[in-house]
C-alpha positions in Angstrom: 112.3 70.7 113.2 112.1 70.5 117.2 111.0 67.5 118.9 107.0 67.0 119.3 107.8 67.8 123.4 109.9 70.6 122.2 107.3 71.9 120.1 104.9 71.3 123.1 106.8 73.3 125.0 107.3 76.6 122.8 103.8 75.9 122.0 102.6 77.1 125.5 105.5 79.3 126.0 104.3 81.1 123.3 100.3 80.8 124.7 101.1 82.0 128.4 102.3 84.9 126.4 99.5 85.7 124.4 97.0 85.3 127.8 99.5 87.4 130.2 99.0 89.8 127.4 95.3 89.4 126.8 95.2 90.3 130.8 95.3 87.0 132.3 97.5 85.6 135.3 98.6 82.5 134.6 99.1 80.5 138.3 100.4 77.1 136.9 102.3 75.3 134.2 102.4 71.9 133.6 100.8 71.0 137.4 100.3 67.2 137.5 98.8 64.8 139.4 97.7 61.0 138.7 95.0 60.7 135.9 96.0 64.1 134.7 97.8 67.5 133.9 96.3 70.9 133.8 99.0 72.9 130.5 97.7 76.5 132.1 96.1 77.6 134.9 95.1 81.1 135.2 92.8 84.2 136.1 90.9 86.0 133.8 89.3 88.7 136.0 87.7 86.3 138.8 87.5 83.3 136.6 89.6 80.7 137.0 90.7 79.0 133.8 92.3 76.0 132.9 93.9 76.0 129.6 94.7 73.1 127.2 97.1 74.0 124.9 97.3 72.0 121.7 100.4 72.4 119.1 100.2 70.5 115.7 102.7 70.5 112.2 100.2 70.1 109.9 97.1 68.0 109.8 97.9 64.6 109.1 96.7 63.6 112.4 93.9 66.6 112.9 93.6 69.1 113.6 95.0 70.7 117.2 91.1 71.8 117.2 90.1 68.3 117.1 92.8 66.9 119.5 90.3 66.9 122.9 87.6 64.5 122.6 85.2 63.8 125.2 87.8 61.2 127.4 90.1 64.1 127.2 87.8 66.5 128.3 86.2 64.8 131.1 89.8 63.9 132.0 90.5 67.9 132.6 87.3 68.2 134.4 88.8 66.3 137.3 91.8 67.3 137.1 90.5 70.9 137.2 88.7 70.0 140.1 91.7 68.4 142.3 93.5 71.6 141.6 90.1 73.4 142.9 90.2 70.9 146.0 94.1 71.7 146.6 93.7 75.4 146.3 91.6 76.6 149.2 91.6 80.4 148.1 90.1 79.5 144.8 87.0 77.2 145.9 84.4 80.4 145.4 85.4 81.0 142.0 83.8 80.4 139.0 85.9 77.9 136.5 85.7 77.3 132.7 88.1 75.3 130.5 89.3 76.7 127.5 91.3 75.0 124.7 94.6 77.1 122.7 94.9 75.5 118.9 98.1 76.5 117.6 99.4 75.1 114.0 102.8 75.5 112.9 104.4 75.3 109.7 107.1 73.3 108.4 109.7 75.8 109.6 108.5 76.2 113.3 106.4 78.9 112.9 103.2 79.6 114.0 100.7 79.9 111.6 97.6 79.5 113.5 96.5 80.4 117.0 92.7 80.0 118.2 91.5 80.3 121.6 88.3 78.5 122.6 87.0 79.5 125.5 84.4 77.5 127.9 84.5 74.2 125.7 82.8 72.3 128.3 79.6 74.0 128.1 77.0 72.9 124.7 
């Protein structure tokens, strides 16, 4: 089996995929900046999303469902707002953050794929 960063990356190879074909435009992979990383950012329609992928094997250490707690989440929040801040263009959008759970099986392959969408709202 591939290395957990390996895994990572097919992991959202596979995700940008599945939005590109769900109709979004993805804008950014893997953009970084201190304090935090945005996986996938993208347009669906005139929303601007942020997308935090998740890839587990198994559940031994949860679920990928259960893999953003609150730090996490708030972490994304400002991240998602630097990129807002940095992208001039996209200020007047609305924004949501979404989470991608995909769980693989022993052999690599995907046997579980769930899209969240708007986790930050109750």
């Amino acid at each position: 089996m591939a290395s957990n960063p390996a895994r990572g990356a097919a992991g959202e190879s596979f995700v940008v995929g599945r939005l590109e074909r769900a109709g979004y435009r993805v804008l950014d992979r893997n953009w970084r900046r201190r304090g935090g990383e945005l996986d996938v950012v993208a347009l669906d329609g005139q929303v601007l999303v942020f997308v935090e992928v998740k890839v587990r094997t198994g559940t031994a250490f949860g679920t990928a469902d259960e893999a953003i707690g609150p730090r996490k989440l708030e972490r994304l929040m400002t991240t998602a707002q630097r990129y807002i801040a940095e992208h001039e263009e996209l200020h007047d959008l609305i924004w949501r953050v979404d989470l991608v759970a995909v769980t693989l099986g022993t052999d690599g392959a995907i046997v579980a794929y769930r899209h969240y969408q708007n986790v930050t709202s109750d």
